[in-house]
C-alpha positions as CSV (number, residue, x, y, z in Angstrom):
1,X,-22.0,3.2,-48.5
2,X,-26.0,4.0,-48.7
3,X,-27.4,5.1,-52.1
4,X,-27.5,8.7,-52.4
5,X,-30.1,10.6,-50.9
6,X,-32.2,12.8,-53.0
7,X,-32.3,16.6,-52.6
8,X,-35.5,18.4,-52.6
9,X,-35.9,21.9,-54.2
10,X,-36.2,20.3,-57.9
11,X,-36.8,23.9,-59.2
12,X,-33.6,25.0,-58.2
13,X,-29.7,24.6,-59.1
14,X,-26.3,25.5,-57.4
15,X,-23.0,24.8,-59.2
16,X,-19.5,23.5,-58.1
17,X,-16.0,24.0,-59.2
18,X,-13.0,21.9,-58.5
19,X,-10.2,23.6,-59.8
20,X,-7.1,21.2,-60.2
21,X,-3.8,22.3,-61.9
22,X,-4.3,19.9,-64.1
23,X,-8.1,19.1,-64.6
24,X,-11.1,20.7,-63.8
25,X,-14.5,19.5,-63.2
26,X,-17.7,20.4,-62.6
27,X,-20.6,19.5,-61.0
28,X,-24.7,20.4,-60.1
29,X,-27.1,19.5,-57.8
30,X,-30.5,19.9,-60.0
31,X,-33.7,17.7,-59.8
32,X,-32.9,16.5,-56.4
33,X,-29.6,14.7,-57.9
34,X,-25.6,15.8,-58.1
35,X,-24.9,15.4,-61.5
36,X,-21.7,15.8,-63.1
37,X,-21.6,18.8,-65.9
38,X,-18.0,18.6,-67.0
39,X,-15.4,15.9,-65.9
40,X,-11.0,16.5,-66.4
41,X,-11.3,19.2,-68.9
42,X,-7.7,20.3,-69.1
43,X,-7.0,23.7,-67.5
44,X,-4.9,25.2,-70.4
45,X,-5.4,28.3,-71.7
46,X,-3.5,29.6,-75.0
47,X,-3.4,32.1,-77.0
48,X,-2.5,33.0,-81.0
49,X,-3.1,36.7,-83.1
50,X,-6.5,35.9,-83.7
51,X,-7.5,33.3,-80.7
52,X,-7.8,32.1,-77.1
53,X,-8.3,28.5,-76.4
54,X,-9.4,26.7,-73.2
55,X,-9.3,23.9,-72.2
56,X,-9.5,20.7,-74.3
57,X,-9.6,23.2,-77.1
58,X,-5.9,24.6,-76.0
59,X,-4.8,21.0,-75.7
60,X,-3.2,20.6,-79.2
61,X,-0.2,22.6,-78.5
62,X,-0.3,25.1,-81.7
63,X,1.6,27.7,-79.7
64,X,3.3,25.7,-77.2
65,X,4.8,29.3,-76.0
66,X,1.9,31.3,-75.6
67,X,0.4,28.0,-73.6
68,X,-0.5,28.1,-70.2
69,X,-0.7,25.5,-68.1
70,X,-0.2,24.7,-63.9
71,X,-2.5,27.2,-63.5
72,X,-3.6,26.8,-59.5
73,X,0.4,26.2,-59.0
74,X,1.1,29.2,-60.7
75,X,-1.3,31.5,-58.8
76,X,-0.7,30.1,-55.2
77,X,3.2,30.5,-55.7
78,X,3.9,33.6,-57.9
79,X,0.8,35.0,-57.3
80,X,2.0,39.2,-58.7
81,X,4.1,37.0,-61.4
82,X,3.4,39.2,-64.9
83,X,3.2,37.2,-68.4
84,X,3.6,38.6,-71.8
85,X,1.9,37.4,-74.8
86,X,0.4,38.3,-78.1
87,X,-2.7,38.2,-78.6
88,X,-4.9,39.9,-81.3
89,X,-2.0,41.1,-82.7
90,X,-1.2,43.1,-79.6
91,X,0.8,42.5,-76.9
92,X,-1.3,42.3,-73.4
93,X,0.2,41.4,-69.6
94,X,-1.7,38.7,-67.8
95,X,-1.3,37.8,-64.2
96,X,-1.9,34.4,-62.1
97,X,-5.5,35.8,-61.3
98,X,-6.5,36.8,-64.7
99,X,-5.9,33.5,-66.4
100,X,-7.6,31.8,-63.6
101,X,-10.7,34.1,-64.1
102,X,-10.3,33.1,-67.6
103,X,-10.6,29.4,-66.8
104,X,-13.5,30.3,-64.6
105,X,-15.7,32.4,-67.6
106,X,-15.2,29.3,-69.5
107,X,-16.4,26.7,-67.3
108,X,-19.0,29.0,-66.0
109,X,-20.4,29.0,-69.9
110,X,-20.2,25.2,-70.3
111,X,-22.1,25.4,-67.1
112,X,-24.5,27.8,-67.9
113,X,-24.8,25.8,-71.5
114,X,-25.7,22.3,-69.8
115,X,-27.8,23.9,-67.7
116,X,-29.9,26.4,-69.5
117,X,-29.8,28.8,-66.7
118,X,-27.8,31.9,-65.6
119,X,-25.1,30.8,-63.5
120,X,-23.4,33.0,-60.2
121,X,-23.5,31.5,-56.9
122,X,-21.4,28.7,-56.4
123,X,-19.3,26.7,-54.5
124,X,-15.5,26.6,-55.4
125,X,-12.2,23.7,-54.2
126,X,-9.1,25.5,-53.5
127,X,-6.1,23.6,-51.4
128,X,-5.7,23.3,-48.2
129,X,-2.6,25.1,-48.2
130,X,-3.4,28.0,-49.7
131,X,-3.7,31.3,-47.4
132,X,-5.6,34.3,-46.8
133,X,-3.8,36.0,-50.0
134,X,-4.6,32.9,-52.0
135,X,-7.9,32.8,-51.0
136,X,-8.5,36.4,-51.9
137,X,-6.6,35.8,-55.4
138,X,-9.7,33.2,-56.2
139,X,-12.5,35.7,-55.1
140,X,-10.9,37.9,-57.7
141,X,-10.8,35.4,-60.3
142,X,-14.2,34.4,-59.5
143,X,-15.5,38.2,-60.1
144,X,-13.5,38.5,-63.3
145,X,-15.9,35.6,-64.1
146,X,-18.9,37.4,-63.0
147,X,-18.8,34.3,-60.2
148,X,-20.0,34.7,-56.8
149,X,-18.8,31.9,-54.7
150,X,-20.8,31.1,-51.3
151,X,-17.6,29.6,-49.9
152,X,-14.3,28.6,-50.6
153,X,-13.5,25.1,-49.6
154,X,-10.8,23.0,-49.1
155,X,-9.9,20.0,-51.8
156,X,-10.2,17.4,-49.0
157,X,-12.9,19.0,-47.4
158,X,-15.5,18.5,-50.0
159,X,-14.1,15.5,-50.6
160,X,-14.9,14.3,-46.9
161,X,-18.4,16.2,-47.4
162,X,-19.3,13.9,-50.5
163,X,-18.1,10.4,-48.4
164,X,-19.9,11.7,-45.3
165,X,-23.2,13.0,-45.7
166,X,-24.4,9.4,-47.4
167,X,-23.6,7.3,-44.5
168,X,-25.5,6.5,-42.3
169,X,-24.5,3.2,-39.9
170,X,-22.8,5.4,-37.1
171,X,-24.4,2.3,-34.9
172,X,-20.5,2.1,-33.1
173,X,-20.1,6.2,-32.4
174,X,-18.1,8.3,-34.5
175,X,-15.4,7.2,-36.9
176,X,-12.4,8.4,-38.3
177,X,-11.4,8.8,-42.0
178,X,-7.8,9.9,-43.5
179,X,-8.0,11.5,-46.9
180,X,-5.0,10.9,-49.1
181,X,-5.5,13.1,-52.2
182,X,-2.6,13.0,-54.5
183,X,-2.7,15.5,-57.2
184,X,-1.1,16.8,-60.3
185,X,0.8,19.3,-58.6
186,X,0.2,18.4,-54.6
187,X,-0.5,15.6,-52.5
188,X,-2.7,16.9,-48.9
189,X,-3.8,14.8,-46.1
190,X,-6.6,14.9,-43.9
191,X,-8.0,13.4,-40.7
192,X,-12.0,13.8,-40.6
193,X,-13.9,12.6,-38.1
194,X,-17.6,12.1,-38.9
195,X,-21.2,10.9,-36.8
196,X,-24.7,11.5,-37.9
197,X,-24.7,15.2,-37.6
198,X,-21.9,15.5,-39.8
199,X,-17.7,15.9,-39.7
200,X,-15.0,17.5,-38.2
201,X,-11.2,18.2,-39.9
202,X,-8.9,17.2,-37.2
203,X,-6.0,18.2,-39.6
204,X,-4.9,19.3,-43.2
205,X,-1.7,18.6,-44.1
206,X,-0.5,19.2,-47.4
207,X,3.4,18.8,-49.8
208,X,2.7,21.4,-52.7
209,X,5.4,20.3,-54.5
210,X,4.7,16.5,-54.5
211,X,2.2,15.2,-57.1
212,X,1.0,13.1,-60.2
213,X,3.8,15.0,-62.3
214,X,6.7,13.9,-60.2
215,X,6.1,10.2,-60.5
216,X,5.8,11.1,-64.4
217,X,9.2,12.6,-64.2
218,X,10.8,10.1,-62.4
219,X,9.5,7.9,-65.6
220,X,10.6,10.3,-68.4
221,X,14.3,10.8,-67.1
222,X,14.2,6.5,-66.7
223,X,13.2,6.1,-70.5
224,X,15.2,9.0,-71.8
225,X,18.1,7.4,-70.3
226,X,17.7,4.0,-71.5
227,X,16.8,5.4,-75.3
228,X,19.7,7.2,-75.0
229,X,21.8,4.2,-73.8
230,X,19.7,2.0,-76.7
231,X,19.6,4.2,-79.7
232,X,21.8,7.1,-79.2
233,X,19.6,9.7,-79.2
234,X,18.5,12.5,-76.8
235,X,14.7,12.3,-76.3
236,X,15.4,15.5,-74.3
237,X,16.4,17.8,-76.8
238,X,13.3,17.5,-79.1
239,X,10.4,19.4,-78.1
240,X,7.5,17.2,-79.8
241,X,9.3,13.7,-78.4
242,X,9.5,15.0,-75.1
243,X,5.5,15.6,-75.0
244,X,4.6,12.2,-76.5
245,X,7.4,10.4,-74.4
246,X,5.8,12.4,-71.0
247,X,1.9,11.6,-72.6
248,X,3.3,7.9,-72.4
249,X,5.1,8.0,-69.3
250,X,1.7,9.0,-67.5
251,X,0.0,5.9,-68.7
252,X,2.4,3.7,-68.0
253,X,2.9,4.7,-64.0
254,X,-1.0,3.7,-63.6
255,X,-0.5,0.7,-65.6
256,X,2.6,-0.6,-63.1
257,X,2.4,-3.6,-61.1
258,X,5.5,-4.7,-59.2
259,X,7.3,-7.6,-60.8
260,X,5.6,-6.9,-63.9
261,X,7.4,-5.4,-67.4
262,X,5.6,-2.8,-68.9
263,X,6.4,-2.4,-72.6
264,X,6.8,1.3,-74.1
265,X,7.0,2.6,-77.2
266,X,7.2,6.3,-79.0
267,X,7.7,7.1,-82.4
268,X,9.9,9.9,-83.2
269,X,10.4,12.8,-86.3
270,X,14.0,12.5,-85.0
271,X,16.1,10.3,-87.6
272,X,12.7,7.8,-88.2
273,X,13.8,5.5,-85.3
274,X,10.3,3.7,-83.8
275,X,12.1,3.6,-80.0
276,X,10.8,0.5,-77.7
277,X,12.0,1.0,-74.0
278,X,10.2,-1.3,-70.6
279,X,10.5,-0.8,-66.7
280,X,9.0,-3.2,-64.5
281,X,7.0,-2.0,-61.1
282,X,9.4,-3.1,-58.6
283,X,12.3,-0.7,-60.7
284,X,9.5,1.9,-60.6
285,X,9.0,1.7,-56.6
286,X,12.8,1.9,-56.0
287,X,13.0,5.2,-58.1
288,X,10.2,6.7,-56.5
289,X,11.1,5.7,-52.8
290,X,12.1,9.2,-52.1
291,X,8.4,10.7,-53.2
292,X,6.4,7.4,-51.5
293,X,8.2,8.4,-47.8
294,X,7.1,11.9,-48.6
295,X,3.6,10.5,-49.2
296,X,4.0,9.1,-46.0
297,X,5.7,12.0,-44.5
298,X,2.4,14.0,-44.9
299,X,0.2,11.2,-43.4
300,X,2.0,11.1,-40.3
301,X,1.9,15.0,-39.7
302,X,-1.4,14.8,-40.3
303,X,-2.3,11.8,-37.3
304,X,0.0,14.3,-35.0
305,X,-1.8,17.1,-35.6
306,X,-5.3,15.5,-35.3
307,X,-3.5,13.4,-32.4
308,X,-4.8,9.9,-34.0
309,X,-3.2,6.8,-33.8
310,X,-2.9,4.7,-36.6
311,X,-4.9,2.0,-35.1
312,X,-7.7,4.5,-34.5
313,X,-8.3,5.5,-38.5
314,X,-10.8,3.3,-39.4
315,X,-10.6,3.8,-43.1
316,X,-7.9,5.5,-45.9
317,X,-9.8,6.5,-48.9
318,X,-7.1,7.5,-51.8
319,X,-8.3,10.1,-54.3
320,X,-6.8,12.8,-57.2
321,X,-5.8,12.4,-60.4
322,X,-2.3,10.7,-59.2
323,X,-4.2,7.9,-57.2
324,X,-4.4,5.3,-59.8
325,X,-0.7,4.4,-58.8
326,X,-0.1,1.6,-57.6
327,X,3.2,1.7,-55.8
328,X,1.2,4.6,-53.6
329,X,-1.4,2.3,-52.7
330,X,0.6,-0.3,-51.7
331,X,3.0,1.7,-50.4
332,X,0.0,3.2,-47.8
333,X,-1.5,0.1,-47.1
334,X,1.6,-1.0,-45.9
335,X,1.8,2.2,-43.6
336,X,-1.6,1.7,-42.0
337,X,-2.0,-2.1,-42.3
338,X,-5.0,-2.6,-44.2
339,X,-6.9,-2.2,-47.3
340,X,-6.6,1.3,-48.9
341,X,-10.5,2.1,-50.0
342,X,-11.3,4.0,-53.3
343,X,-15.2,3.9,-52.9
344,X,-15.0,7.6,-54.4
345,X,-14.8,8.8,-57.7
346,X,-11.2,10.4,-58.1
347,X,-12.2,12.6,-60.9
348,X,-15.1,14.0,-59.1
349,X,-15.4,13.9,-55.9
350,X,-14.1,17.3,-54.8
351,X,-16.8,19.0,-57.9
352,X,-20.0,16.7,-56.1
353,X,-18.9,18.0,-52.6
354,X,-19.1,22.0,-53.6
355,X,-22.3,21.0,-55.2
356,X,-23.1,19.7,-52.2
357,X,-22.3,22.5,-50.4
358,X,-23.8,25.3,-52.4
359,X,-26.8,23.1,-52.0
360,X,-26.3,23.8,-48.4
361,X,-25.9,27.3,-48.3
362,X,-28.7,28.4,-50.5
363,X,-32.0,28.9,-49.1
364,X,-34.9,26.8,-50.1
365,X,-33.0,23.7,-50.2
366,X,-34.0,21.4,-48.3
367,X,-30.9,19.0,-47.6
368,X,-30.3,17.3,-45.0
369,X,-29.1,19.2,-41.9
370,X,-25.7,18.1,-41.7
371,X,-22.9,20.1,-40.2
372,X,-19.5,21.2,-42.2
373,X,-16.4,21.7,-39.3
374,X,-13.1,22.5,-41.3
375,X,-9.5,23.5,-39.5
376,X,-7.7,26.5,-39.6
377,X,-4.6,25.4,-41.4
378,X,-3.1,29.0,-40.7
379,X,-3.5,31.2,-37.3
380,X,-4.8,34.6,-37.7
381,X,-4.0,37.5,-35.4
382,X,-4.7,41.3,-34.9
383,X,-2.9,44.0,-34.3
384,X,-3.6,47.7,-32.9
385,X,-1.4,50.1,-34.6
386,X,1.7,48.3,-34.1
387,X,0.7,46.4,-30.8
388,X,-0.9,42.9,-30.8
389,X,-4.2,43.1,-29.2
390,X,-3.8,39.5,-28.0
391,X,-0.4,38.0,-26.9
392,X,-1.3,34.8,-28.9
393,X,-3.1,34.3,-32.2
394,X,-6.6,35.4,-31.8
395,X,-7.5,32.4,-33.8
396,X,-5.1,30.0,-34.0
397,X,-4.4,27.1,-36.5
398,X,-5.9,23.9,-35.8
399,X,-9.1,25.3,-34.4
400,X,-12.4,24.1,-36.2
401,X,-14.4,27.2,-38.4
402,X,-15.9,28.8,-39.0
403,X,-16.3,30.7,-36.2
404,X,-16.7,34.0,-34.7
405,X,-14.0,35.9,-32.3
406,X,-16.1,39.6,-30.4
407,X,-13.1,41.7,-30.2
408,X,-12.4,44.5,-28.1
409,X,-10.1,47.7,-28.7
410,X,-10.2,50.3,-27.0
411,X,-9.1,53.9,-29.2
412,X,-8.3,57.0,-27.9
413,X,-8.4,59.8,-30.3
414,X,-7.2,60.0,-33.8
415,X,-7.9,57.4,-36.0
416,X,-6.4,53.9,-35.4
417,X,-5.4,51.4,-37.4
418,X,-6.5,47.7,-37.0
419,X,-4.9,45.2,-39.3
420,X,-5.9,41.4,-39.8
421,X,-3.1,39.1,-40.1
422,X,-1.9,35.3,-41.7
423,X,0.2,35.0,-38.7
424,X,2.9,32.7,-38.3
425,X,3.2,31.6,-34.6
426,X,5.7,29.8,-32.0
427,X,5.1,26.5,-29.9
428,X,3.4,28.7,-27.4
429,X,0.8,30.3,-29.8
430,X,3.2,33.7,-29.6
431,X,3.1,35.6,-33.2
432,X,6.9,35.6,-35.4
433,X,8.0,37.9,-37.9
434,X,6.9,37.4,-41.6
435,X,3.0,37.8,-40.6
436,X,1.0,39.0,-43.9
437,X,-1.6,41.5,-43.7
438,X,-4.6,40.1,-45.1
439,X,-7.5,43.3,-43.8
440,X,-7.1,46.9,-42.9
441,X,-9.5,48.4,-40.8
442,X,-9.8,52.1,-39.7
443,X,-11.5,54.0,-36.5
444,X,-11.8,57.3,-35.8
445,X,-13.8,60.1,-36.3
446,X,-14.4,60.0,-39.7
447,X,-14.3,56.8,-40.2
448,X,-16.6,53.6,-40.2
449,X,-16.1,51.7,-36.8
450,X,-18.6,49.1,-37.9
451,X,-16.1,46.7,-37.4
């Protein structure tokens, strides 16, 4: 990989956000250079009678039930989901989107702190899996914030924007790339294809419920088994031994190499006992078998949809805060047949790449022209009243954006209703029940047909 390029427009700054459920980071393009601001702050947010904390700050677990945590999980899933708590000696009802707009005031002040200027316009990561709602649920956050984001982006996206735009030996034609990012709460795949005027997503794939904090799981339940077998006593049950014994467990997964014993220890309040526990790699693999084939699961979707072969992909770069495992990165190498790269920076890759890209969509910039094609991971439609203008999806997954679609309707009398929708769609393109409205548009005499 070349050195990076530097940016010109020295007087001016854009900011990035990659919001992970269990990190954050940001990052800046200023004096020409991406710089990193803020790297794996914790996205917690808690709150006591007199106090919120965020972050690192809400990290010491003081009021472990008024702490938040999974936050991008948490708003993607149970996005209307209503949470109690006290807080300055009242009792207040947060939702999904408010916490999240929390997380983003307070990274938007450490930005704002580091940088010495006002902070608005941005670039911010969401995954590729989330949806129009999802999508809209971050804009909110981000105005809560007093935020103004230029784009959304997908994790893998500005991921592939960060790799790409610095290369520039395209001497053999265009290659292809497949982005493993394996998360805290999600692992998602992606096949990029990239030349000298930049990349295209051939596909975004995406397990939301496969990530970093399985694998820790599968570790936890191992050692609370064997201490129990060992010692007689039920890590489980005590609240305090269960956090050190999962803050262990997390360390230990990265530190696994088959065939090797990795020693463990935890001390506990309960009954003074200093518990010692080991597990070599090889045990590890054959516990997490089932989540390694659902690694692999992904990666296969995502060659069919981009219609790849594996002897095509010239290069597997593994990223997210889960990719320091090794039985994953043995366990794809073994899948594609050759070495698995990690030229990027796990921890920030996804923050330089909005950077990146709010560099690119601000004005006076000057960066090099380099084009941005992502894929539609969900089709969108449009219906007339309660007939589909279009017998298929008017823009249907898979196809590169963004892009524009000149639409036609023809209303007579009265006002009509045209609605936008997430649409779910058959083999053939044709629209299915369960289609979520995402827009609401009105025409008619006293209304505005602008649209």
């Amino acid at each position: 990989m070349s050195s990076p390029p530097k940016i010109a427009g020295d007087e001016m700054i854009t900011v990035g956000f990659d919001i992970g459920n269990g990190t954050c980071t940001i990052s800046s393009v200023r004096q020409g250079f991406v710089d990193i601001l803020l790297i794996d702050e914790p996205t917690l947010i808690s709150f006591s009678d007199k106090q919120r904390f965020i972050g690192s700050s809400a990290s010491s677990l003081l009021y472990p039930s008024s702490t938040f945590s999974d936050i991008k999980d948490l708003l993607l899933s149970q996005p209307r989901s209503q949470h109690r708590v006290s807080f300055l000696k009242k009792e207040i009802t947060l939702t999904p989107v408010h916490l999240l707009g929390m997380l983003l005031s307070r990274l938007k002040l450490i930005a704002e702190r580091s940088l010495g200027v006002p902070v608005s316009d941005c670039v911010i990561s969401l995954p590729s899996y989330a949806d129009q709602f999802g999508r809209r649920a971050y804009l909110q956050a981000a105005k809560i914030a007093g935020l103004k984001p230029l784009r959304l982006i997908h994790d893998t996206t500005a991921t592939a924007l960060g790799y790409g735009i610095y290369k520039t030996d395209f001497s053999d034609g265009e290659i292809l790339v497949v982005f493993v990012d394996v998360g805290h709460c999600d692992t998602q795949v992606s096949v990029v294809a990239f030349d000298s005027g930049g990349l295209r997503v051939l596909s975004h794939t995406a397990d939301r419920r496969l990530g970093g904090r399985d694998f820790d799981e599968i570790a936890f339940k191992y050692f609370s088994k064997q201490f129990k077998d060992k010692y007689k006593i039920d890590v489980s049950s005590n609240a305090k031994a269960s956090i050190q014994l999962k803050a262990e467990c997390e360390k230990v997964k990265k530190g696994l190499r088959a065939f090797m014993n990795v020693s463990i220890g935890i001390e506990l309040l309960m009954d003074d006992k200093h518990l010692k526990g080991f597990i070599t790699g090889e045990e590890f693999e054959r516990l997490a078998y089932g989540l390694l084939e659902k690694v692999l699961f992904q990666c296969r979707n995502a060659l069919s949809y981009a219609r790849v072969g594996i002897h095509q992909v010239q290069s597997v770069e593994l990223v997210g805060s889960a990719s320091g495992i090794p039985a994953i990165t043995r366990t794809l190498s073994l899948f594609f047949g050759k070495k698995i790269s990690r030229t990027l920076n796990a921890s920030e890759c996804v923050a330089r790449g909005c950077a990146l890209q709010c560099a690119m969509l601000t004005p006076g910039f000057k960066i090099k022209n380099y084009q941005v094609r992502d894929w539609l991971p969900h089709s969108v439609g449009f219906v007339l009243d309660s007939f589909w203008i279009h017998k298929k999806s008017l823009v249907p997954k898979g196809e590169l954006f963004p892009t524009v679609k000149v639409v036609n309707v023809p209303v007579r009398g009265g006002i009509s209703h045209l609605f936008a929708s997430s649409t779910h769609t058959d083999e053939k393109g044709q629209p299915l029940d369960g289609s979520q409205i995402i827009d609401t548009f009105f025409s008619g005499p006293d209304s505005d047909a602008s649209w």
